[in-house]
TORKOL-4160 file (C-alpha; in steps of 0.2 Angstrom, whole numbers, padded with zeros to 4 digits, m for minus):
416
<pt num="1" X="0000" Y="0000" Z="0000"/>
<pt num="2" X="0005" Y="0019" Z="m0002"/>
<pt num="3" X="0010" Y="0026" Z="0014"/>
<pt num="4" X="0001" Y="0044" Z="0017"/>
<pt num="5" X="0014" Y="0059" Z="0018"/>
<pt num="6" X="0012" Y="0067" Z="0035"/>
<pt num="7" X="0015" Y="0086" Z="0040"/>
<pt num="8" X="0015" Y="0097" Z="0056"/>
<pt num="9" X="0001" Y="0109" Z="0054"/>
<pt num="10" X="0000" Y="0116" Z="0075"/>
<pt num="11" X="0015" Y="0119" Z="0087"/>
<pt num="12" X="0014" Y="0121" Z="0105"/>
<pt num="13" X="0027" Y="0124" Z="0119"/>
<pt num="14" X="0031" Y="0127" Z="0136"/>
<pt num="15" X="0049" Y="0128" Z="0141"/>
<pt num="16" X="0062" Y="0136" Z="0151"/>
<pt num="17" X="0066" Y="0148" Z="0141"/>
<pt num="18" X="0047" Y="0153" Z="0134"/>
<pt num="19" X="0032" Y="0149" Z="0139"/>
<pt num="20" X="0023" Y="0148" Z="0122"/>
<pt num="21" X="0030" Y="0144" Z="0104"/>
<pt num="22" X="0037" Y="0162" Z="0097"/>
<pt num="23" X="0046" Y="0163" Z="0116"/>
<pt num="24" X="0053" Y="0147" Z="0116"/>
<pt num="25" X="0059" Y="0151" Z="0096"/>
<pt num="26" X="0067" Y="0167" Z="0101"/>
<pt num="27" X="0074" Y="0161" Z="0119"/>
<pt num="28" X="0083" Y="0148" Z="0109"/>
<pt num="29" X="0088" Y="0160" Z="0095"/>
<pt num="30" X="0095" Y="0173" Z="0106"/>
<pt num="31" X="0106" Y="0160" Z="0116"/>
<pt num="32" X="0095" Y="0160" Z="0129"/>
<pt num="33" X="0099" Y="0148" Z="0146"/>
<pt num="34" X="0085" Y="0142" Z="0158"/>
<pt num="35" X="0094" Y="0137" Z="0172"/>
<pt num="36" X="0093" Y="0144" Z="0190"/>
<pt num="37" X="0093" Y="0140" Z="0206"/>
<pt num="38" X="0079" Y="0129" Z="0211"/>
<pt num="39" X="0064" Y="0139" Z="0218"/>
<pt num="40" X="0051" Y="0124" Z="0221"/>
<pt num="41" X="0061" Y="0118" Z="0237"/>
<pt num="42" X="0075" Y="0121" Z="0249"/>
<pt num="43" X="0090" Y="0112" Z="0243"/>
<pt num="44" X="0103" Y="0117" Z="0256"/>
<pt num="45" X="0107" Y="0098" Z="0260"/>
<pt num="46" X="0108" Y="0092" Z="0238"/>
<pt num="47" X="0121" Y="0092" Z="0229"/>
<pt num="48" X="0115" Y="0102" Z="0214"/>
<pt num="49" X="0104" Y="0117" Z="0218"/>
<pt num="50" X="0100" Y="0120" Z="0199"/>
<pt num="51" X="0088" Y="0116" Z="0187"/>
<pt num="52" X="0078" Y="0124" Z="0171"/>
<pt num="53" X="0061" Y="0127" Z="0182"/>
<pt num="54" X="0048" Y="0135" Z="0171"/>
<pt num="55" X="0047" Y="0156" Z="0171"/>
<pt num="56" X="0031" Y="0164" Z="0177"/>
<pt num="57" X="0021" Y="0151" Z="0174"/>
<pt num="58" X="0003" Y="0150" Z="0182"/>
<pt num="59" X="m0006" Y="0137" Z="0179"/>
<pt num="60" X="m0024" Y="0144" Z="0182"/>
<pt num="61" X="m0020" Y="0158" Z="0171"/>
<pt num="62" X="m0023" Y="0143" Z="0158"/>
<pt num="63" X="m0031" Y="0128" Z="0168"/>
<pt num="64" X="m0047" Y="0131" Z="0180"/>
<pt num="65" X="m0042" Y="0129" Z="0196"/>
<pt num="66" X="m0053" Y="0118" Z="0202"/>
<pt num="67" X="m0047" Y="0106" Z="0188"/>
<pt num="68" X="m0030" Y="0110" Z="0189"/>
<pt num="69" X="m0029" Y="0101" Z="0208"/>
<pt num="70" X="m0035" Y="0086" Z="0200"/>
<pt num="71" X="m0017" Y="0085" Z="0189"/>
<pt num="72" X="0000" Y="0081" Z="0190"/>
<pt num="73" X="0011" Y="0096" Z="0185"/>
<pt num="74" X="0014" Y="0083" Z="0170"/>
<pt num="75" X="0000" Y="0083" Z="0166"/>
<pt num="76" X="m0005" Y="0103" Z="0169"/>
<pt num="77" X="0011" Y="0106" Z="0156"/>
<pt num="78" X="0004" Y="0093" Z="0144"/>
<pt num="79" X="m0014" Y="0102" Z="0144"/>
<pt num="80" X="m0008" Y="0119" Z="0140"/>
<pt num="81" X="0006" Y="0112" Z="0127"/>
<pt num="82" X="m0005" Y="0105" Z="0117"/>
<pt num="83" X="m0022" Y="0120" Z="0119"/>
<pt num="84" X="m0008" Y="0129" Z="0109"/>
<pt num="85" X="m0004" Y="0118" Z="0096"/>
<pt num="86" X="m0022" Y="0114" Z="0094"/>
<pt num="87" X="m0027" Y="0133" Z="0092"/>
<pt num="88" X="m0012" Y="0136" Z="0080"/>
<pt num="89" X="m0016" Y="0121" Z="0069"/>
<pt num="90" X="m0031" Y="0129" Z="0067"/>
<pt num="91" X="m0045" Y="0115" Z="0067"/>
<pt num="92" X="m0063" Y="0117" Z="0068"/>
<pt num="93" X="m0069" Y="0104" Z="0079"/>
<pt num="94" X="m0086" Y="0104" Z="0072"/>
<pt num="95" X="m0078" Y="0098" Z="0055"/>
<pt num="96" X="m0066" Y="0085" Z="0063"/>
<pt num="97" X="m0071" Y="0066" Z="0060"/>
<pt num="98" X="m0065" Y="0065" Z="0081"/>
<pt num="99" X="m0065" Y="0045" Z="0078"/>
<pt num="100" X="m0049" Y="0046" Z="0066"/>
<pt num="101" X="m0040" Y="0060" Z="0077"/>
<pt num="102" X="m0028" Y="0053" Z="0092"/>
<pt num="103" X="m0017" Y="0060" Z="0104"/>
<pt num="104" X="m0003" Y="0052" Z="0107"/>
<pt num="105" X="0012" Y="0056" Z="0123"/>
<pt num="106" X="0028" Y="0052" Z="0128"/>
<pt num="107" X="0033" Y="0056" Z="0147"/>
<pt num="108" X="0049" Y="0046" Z="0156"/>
<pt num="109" X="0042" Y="0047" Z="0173"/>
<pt num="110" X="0024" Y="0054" Z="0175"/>
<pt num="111" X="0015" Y="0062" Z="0191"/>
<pt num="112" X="0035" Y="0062" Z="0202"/>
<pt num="113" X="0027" Y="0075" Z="0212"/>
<pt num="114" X="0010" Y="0067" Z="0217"/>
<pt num="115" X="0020" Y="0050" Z="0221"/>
<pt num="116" X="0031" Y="0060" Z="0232"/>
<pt num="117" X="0018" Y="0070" Z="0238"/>
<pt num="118" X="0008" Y="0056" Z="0243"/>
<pt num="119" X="0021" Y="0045" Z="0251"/>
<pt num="120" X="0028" Y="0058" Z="0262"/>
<pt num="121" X="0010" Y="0061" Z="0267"/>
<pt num="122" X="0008" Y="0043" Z="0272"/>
<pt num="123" X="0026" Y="0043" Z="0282"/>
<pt num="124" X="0020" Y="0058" Z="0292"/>
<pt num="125" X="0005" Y="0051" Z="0297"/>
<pt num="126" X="m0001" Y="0039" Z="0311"/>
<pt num="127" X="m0001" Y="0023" Z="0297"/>
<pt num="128" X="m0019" Y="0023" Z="0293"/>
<pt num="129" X="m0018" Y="0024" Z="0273"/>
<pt num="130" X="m0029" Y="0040" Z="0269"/>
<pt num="131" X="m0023" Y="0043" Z="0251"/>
<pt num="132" X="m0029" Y="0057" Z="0239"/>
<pt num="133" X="m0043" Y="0048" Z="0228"/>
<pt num="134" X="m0034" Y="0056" Z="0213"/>
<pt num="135" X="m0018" Y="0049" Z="0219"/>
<pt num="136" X="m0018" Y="0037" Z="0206"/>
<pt num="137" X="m0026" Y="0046" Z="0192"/>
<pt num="138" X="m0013" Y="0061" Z="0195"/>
<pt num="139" X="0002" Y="0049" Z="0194"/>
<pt num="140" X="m0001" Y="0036" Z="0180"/>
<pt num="141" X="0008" Y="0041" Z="0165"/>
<pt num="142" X="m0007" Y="0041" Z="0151"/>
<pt num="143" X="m0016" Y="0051" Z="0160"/>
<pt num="144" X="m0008" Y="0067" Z="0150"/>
<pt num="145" X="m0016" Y="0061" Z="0134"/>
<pt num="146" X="m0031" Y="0055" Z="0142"/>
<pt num="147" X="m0035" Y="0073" Z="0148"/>
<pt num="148" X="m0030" Y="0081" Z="0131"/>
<pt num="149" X="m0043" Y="0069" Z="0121"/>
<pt num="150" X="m0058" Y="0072" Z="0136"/>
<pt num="151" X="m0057" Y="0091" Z="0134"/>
<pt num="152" X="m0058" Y="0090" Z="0114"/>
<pt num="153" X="m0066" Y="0075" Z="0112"/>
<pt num="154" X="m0055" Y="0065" Z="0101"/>
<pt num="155" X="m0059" Y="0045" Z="0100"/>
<pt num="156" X="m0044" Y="0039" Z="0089"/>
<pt num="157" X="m0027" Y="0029" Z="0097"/>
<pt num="158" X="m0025" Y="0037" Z="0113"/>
<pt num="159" X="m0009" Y="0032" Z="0125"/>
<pt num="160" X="0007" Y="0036" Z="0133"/>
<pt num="161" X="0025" Y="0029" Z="0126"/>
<pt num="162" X="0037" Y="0026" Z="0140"/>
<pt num="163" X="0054" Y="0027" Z="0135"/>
<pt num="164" X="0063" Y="0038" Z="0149"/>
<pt num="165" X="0071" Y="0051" Z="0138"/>
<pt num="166" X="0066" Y="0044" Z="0121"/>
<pt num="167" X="0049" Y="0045" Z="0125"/>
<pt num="168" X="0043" Y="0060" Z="0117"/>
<pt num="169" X="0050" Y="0055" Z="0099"/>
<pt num="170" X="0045" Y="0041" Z="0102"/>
<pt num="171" X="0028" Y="0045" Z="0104"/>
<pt num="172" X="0027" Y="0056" Z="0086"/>
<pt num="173" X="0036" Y="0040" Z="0080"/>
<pt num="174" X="0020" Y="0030" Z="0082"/>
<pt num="175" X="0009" Y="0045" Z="0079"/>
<pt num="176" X="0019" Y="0045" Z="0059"/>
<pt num="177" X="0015" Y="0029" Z="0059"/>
<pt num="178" X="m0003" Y="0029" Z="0063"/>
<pt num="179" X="m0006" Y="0042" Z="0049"/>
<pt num="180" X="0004" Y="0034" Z="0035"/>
<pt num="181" X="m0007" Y="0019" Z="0037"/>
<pt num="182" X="m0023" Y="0029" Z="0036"/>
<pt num="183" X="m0029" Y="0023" Z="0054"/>
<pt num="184" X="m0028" Y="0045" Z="0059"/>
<pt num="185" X="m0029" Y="0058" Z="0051"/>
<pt num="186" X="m0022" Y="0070" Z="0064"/>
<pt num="187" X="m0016" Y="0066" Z="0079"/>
<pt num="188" X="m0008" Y="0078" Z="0094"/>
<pt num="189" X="0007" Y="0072" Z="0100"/>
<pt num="190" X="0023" Y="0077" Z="0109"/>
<pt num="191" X="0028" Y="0076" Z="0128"/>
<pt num="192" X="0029" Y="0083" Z="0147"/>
<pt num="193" X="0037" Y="0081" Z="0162"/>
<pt num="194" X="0038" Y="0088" Z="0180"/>
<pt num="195" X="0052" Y="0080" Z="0188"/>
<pt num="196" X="0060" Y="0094" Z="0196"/>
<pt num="197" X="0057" Y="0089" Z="0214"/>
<pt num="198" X="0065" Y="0082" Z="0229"/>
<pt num="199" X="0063" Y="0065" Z="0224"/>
<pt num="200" X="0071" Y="0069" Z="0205"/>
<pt num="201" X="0085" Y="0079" Z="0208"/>
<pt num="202" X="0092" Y="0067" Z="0224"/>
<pt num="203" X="0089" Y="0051" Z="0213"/>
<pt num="204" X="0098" Y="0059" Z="0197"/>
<pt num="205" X="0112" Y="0065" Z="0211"/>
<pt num="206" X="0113" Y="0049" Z="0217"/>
<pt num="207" X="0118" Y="0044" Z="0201"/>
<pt num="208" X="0129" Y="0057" Z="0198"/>
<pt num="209" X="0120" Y="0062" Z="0182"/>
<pt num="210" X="0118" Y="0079" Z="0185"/>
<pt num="211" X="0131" Y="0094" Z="0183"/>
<pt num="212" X="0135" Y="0100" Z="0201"/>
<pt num="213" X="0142" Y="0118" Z="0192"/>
<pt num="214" X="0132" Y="0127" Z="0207"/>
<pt num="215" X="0142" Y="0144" Z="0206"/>
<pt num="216" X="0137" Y="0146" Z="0189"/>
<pt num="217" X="0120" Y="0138" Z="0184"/>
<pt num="218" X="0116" Y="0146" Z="0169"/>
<pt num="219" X="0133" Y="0139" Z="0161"/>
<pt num="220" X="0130" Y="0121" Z="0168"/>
<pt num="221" X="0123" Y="0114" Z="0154"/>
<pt num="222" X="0139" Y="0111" Z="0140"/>
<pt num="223" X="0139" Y="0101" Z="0128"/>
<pt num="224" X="0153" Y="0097" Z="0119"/>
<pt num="225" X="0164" Y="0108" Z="0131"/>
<pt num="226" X="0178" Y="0098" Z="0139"/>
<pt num="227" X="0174" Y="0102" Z="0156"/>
<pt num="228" X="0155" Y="0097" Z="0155"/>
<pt num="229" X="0150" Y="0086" Z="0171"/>
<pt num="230" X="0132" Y="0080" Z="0169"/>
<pt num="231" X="0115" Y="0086" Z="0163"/>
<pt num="232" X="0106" Y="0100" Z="0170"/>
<pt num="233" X="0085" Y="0097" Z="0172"/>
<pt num="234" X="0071" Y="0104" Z="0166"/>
<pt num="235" X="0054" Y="0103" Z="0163"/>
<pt num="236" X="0039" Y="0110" Z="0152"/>
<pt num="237" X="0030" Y="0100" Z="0136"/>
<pt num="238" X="0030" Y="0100" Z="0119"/>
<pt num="239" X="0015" Y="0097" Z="0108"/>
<pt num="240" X="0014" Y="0093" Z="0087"/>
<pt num="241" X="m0001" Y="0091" Z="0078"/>
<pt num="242" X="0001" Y="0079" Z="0062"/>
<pt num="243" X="m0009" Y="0080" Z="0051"/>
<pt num="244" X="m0014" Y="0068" Z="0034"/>
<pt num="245" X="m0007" Y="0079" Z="0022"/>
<pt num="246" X="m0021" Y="0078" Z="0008"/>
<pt num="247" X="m0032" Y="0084" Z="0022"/>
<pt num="248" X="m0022" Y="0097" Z="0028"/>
<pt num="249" X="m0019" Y="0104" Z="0012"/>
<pt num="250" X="m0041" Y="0102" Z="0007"/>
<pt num="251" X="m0043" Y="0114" Z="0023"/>
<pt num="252" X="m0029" Y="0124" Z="0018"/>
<pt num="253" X="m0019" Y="0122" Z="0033"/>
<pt num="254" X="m0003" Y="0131" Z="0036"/>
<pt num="255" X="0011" Y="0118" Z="0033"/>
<pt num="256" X="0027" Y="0120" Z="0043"/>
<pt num="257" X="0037" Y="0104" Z="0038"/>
<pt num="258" X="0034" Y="0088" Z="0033"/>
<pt num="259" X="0038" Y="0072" Z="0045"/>
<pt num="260" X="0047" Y="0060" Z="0033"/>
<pt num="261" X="0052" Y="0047" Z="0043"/>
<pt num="262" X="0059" Y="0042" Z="0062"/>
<pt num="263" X="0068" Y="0026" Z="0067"/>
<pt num="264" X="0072" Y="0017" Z="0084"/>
<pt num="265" X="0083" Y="0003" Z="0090"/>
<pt num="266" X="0092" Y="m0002" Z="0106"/>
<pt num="267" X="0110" Y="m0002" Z="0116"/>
<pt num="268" X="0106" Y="m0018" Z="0121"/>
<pt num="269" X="0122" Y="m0011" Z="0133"/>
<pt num="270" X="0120" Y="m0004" Z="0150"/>
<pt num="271" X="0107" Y="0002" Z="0160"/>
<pt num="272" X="0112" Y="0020" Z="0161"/>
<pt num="273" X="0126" Y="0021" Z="0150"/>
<pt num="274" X="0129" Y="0024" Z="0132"/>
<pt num="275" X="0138" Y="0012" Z="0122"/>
<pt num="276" X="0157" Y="0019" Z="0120"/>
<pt num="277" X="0156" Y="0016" Z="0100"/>
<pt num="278" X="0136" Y="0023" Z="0097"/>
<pt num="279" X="0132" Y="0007" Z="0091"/>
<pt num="280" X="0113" Y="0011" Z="0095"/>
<pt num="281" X="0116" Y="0027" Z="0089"/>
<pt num="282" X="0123" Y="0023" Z="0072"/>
<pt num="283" X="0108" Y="0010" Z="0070"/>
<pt num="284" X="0095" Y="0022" Z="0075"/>
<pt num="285" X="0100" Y="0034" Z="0063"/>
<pt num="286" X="0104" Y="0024" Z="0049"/>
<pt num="287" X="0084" Y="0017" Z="0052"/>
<pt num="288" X="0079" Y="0036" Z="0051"/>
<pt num="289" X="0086" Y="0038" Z="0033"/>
<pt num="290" X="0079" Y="0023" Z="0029"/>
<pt num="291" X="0062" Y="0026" Z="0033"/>
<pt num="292" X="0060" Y="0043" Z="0026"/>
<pt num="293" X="0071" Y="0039" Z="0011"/>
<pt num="294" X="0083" Y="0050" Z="0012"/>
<pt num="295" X="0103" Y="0049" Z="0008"/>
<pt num="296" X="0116" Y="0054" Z="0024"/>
<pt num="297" X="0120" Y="0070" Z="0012"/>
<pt num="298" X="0103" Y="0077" Z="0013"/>
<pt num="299" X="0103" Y="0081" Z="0029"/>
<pt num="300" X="0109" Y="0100" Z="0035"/>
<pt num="301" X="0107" Y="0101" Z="0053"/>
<pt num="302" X="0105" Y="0090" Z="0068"/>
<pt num="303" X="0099" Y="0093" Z="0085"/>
<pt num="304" X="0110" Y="0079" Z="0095"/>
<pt num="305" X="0103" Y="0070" Z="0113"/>
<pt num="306" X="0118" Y="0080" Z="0117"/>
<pt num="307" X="0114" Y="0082" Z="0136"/>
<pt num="308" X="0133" Y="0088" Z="0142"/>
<pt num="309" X="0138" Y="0070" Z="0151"/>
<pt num="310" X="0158" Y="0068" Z="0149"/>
<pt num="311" X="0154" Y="0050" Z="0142"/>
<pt num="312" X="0135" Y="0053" Z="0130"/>
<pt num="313" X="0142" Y="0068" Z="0120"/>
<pt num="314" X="0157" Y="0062" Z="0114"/>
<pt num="315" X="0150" Y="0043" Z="0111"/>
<pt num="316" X="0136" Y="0053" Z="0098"/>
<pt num="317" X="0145" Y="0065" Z="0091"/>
<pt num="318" X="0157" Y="0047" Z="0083"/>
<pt num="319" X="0141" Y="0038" Z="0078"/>
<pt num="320" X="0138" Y="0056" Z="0067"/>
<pt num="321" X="0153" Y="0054" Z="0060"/>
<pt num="322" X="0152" Y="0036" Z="0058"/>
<pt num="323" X="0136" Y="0039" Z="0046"/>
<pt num="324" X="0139" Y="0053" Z="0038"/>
<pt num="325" X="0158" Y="0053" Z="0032"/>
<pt num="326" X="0163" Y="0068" Z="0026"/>
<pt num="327" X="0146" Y="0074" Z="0024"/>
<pt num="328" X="0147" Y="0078" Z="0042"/>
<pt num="329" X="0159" Y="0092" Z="0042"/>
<pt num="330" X="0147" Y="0102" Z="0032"/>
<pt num="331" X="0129" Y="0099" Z="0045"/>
<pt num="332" X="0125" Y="0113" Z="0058"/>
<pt num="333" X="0124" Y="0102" Z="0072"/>
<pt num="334" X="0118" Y="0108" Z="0090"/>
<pt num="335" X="0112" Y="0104" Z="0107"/>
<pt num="336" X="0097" Y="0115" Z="0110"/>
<pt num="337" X="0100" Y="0105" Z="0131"/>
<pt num="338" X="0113" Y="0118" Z="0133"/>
<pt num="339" X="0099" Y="0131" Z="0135"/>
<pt num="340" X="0084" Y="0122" Z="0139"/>
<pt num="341" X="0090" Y="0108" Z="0150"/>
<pt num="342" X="0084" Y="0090" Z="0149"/>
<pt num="343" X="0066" Y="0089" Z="0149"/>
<pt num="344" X="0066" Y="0069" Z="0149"/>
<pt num="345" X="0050" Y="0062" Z="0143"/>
<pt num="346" X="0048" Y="0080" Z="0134"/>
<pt num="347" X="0064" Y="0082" Z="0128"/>
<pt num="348" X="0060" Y="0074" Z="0107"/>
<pt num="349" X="0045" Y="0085" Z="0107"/>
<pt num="350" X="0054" Y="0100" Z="0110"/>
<pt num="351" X="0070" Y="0098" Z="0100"/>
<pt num="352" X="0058" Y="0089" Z="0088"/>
<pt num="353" X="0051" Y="0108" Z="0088"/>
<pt num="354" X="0067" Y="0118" Z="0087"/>
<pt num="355" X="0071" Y="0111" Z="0072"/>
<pt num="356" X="0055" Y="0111" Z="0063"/>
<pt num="357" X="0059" Y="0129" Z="0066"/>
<pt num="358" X="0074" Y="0130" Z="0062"/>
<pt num="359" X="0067" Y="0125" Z="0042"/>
<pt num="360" X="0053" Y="0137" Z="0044"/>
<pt num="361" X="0067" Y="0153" Z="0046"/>
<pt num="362" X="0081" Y="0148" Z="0041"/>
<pt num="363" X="0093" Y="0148" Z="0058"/>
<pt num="364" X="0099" Y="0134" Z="0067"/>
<pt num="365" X="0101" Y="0139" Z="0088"/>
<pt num="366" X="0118" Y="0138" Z="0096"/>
<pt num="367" X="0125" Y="0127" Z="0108"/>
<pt num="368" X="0128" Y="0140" Z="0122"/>
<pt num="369" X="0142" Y="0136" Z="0135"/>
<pt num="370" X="0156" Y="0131" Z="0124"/>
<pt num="371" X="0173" Y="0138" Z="0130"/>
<pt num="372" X="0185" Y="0123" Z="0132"/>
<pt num="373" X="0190" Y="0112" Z="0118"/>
<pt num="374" X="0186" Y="0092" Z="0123"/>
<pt num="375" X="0203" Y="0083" Z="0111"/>
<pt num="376" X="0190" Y="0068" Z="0108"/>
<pt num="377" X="0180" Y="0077" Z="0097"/>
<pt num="378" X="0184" Y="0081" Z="0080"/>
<pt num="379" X="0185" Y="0100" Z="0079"/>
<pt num="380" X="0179" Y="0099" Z="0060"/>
<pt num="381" X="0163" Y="0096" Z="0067"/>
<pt num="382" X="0152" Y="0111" Z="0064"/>
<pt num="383" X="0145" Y="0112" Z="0083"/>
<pt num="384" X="0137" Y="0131" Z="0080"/>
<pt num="385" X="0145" Y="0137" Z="0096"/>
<pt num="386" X="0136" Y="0151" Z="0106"/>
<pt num="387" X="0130" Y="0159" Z="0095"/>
<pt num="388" X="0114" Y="0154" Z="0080"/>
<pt num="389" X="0118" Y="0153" Z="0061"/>
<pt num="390" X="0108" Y="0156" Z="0045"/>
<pt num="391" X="0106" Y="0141" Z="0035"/>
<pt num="392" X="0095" Y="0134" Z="0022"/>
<pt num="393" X="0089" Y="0120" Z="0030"/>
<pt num="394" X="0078" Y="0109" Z="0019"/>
<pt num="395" X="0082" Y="0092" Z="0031"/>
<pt num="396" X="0083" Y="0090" Z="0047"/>
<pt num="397" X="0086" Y="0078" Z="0061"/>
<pt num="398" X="0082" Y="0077" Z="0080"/>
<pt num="399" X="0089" Y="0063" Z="0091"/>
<pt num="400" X="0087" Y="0057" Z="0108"/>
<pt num="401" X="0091" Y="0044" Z="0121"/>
<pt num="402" X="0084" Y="0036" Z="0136"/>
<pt num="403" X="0093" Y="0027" Z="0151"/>
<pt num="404" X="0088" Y="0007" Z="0146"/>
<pt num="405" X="0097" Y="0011" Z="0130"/>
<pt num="406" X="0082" Y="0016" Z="0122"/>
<pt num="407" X="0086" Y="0026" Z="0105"/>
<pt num="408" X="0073" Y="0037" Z="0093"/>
<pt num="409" X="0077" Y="0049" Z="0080"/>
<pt num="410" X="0069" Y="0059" Z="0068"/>
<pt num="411" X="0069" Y="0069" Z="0051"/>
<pt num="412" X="0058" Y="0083" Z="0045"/>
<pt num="413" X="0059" Y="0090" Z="0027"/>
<pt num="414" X="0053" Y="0107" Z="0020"/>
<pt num="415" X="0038" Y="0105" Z="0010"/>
<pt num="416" X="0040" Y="0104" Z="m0007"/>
């Protein structure tokens, strides 16, 4: 059968650095970082005292109150992601065959927050279980699409991918997929998280994941650099619409790029590490070009997992090189983490984003934070360091990586 070509017609986000689309676009234009000290909690006694929290964010400015209480913060971030990318996608909802339109989500870790919340509740209390009855519905991980699809009413394929960091990519992964079969005609999809909270920064500290750069938070997050130390986090959604493109273009939809493909495959290594040689990586990317039939010189720029760990950055970085040749000397790549953070589950939804932008104007963000050269990368490698670059960029790639050793990646194409 002919596989339908799918396009992203809405965008929504909610990030560090902007708190709606055009925010986040010049936030990571301008070089913009997200990080600060944490504001949520006292963190005299943790090792890192950072993170990329969200910036005047309200949540009844967008969510009734009264609703709001009954969601996870995941969840609250996923809602007002996607109300964006549903209003800019412009669809009248009156017109919709809701049976063929889905949403489909990525989060790593769900309602952290509510867990937390609940537990320590419990702990403090004389041992009687008196437990929030939307304990459970606040944590569980599809609950985020499950609310997006009750408020518009959409019956199609509706669930959460779990994938830790991979989760959002992997999520529109699915969603292509759906479409090109002609199961959909539009889904929303994307990813949230909210895991900026006592019980994510000491477990990410226990692992000595994070960047512990507390004197200078806002240069925490460098990738690349050679004296990069972990991975800052953050939190906030992403949301795509995807859209059938016959029935995008019959109700003359604005088009901002067409999804042509993705492609997933496994470590099959290590539990948190990445394989030293990107054997994964190489694989998941070669599966990409594959699907969306495209050659390695067509693509021009590459938003990398890049989340400034001494062993991940480097490992990716040869996998490039390694499937691209030459051909990689001449690709704007960049890590968009070194401004945003990591959002986890939400990270492919928002570097899936950036670079969908990044075709729309013609500018690829930097990498903020580079000052130190690291000798294990090759210094050929077009990195766009600290400050963005103009570039026609007709294909472009997005990866990201998940602890497990779970891999996703993929490729958006101007529209012809």
């Amino acid at each position: 059968m002919e596989l339908k070509r799918v396009v992203v017609t809405g965008l929504g986000a909610l990030t560090p650095i902007g708190n709606t689309i055009d925010e986040y676009w010049k936030g990571l234009v301008s070089g913009k970082s997200g990080a600060a000290p944490i504001t949520y909690y006292d963190t005299e006694k943790f090792k890192t005292k950072f993170a990329c929290e969200l910036k005047g964010f309200e949540v009844t400015d967008f969510i009734d109150r009264k609703e709001a209480r009954k969601m996870d913060k995941f969840a609250q971030y996923a809602m007002v992601a996607a109300d964006e990318a549903i209003a800019d996608a412009k669809l009248n909802l009156d017109e919709v065959n809701k049976l063929r339109v889905g949403v489909i989500w990525g989060a790593g870790i769900g309602g952290l927050e509510t867990f937390q919340q609940e537990v320590l509740n419990f702990a403090e209390g004389d041992g009687t279980p008196r437990f929030n009855p939307f304990f459970i519905p606040k944590m569980i991980a599809d609950i985020a699409p499950a609310n997006i699809s009750i408020k518009y009413g959409f019956m199609g394929p509706n669930y959460t991918t779990v994938s830790a960091c991979a989760s959002a990519a992997n999520a529109m992964f699915d969603a292509l997929n759906m479409i090109r079969l002609g199961h959909c005609d539009i889904i929303v999809t994307g990813g949230s998280e909210a895991a900026v909270t006592i019980a994510g920064m000491g477990g990410f500290n226990a692992m000595h994941a994070l960047s512990t750069r507390n004197e200078s938070p806002e240069t925490a997050s460098r990738p690349f650099d050679g004296t990069r130390d972990g991975f800052v986090l953050g939190e906030g959604a992403g949301a795509l619409v995807l859209e059938d493109y016959e029935h995008a273009k019959a109700r003359g939809a604005k088009i901002y790029a067409e999804f042509v493909g993705g492609g997933l495959s496994s470590d099959a290594y290590h539990m948190t590490a990445p394989h030293p040689d990107g054997i994964g990586v190489i694989a998941v990317m070669k599966n990409c070009l594959e699907n969306a039939g495209l050659k390695a010189e067509d693509v021009d720029h590459i938003n990398t997992h890049g989340t400034s760990t001494p062993l991940g950055d480097v490992a990716e970085l040869k996998a490039i090189s390694e499937i691209f040749g030459d051909h990689a000397k001449k690709i704007n790549i960049n890590s968009t983490k070194s401004m945003t953070g990591h959002l986890l589950g939400a990270a492919g939804a928002i570097e899936a984003i950036s670079v969908i932008l990044a075709i729309e104007h013609g500018i690829v963000p930097p990498t903020i934070n580079h000052s130190t050269v690291d000798e294990n990368i090759d210094p050929e490698l077009n990195l766009t360091l600290n400050k963005a670059q103009k570039r026609n960029v007709k294909v472009a790639m997005s990866n990201t990586f998940g602890f497990g050793g779970h891999n996703a990646c993929v490729l958006f194409k101007k529209i012809d």
